[in-house]
ZADO-1210 file (C-alpha; in nm, 4 decimals, padded with zeros to 6 digits):
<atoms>
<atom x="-02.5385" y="-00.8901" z="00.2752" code="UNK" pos="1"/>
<atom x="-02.1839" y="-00.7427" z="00.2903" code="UNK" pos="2"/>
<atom x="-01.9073" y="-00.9004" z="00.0489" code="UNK" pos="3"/>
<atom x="-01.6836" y="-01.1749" z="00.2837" code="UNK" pos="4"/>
<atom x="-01.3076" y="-01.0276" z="00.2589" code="UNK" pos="5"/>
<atom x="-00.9949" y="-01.2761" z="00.2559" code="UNK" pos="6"/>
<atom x="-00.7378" y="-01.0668" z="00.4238" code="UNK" pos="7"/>
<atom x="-00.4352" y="-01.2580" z="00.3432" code="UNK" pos="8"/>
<atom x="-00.5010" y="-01.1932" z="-00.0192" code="UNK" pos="9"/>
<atom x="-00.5500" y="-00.8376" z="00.0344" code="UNK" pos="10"/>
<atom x="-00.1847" y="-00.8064" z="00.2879" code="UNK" pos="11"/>
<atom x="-00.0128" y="-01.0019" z="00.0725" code="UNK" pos="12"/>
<atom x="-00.1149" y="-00.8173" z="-00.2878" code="UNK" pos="13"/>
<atom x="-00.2761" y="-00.4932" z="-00.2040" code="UNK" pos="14"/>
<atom x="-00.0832" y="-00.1663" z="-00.1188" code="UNK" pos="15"/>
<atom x="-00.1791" y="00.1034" z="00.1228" code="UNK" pos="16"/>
<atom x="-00.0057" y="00.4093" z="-00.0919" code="UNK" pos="17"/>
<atom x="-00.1214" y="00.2378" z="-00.4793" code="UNK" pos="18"/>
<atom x="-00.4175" y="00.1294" z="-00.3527" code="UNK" pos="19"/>
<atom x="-00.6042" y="-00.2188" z="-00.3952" code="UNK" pos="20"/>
<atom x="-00.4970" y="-00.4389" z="-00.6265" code="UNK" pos="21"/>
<atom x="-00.8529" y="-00.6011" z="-00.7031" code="UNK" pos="22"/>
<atom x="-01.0222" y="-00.2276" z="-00.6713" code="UNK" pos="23"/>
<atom x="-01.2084" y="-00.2802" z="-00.3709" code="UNK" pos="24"/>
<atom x="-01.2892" y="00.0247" z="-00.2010" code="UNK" pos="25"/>
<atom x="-01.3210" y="-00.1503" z="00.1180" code="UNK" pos="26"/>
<atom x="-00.9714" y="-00.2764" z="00.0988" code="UNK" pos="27"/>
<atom x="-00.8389" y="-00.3854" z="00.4708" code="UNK" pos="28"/>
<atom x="-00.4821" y="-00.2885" z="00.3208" code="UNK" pos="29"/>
<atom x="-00.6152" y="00.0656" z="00.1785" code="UNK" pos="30"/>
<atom x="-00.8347" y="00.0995" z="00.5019" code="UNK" pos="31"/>
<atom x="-00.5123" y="00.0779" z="00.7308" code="UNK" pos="32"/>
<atom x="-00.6971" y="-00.1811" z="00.9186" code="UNK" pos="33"/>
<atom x="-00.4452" y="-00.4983" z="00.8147" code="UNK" pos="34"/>
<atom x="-00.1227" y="-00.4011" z="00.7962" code="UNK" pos="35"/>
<atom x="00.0623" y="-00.5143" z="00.3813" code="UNK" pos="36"/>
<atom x="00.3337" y="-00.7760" z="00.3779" code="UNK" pos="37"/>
<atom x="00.5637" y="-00.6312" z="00.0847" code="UNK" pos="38"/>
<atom x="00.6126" y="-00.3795" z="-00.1374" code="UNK" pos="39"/>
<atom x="00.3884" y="-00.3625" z="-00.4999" code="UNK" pos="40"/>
<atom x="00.5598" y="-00.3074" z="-00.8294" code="UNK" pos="41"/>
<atom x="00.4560" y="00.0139" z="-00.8316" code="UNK" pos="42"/>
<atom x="00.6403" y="00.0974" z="-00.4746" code="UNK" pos="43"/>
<atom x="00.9506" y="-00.0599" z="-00.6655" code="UNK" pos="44"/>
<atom x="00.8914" y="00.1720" z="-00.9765" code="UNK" pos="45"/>
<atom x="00.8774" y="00.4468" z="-00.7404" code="UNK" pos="46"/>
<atom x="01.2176" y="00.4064" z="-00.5375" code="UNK" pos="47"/>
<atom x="01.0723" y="00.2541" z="-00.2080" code="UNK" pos="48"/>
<atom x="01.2723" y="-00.0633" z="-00.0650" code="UNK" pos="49"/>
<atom x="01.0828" y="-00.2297" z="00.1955" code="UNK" pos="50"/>
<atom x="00.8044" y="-00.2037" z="00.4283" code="UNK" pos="51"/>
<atom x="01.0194" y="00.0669" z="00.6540" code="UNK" pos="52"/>
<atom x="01.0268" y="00.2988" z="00.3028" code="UNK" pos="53"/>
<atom x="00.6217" y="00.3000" z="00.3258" code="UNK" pos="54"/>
<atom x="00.6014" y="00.3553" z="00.7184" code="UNK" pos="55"/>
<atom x="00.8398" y="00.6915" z="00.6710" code="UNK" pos="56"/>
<atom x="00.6306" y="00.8252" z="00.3894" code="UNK" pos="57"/>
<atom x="00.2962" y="00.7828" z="00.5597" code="UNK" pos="58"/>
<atom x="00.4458" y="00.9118" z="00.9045" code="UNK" pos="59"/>
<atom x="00.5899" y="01.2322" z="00.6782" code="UNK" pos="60"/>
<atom x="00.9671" y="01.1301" z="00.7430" code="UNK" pos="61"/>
<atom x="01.0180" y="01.0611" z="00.3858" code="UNK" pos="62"/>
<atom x="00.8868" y="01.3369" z="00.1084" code="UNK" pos="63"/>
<atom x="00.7821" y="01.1728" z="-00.2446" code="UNK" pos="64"/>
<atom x="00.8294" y="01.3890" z="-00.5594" code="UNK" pos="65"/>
<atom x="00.4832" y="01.5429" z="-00.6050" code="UNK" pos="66"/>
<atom x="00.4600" y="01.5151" z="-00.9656" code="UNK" pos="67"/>
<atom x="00.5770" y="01.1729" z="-00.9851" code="UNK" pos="68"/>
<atom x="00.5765" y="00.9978" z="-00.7013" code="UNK" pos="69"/>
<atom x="00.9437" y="00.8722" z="-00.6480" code="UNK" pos="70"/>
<atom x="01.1694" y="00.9343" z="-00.3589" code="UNK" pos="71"/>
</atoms>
């Protein structure tokens, strides 16, 4: 029997570019199939602001130093 998933935990701690906070590979967050509600510490560590930061990196708009992940 699958494990049940709470979402809201996921969207609210998880993040689709560092991954899932509890290590669940079957993160909705990681998956892209829920959609995160703010950025992790690690996103702050790295230079991204807000949600709009994340969208531009995924979408290639904004480039992240490949050696250490800040933009």
């Amino acid at each position: 029997m699958p494990i049940k998933i709470n979402i809201g935990v996921h969207t609210s701690h998880c993040c689709v570019l560092h991954g899932c906070k509890y290590g669940y590979s079957n993160c909705p967050v990681c998956l892209r199939k829920a959609d995160q509600e703010h950025i992790c510490e690690d996103c702050s560590e790295d230079g991204i602001r807000n949600l709009k930061d994340i969208r531009g990196i995924l979408s290639g708009k904004i480039k992240r130093c490949e050696y250490c992940g800040h933009i």
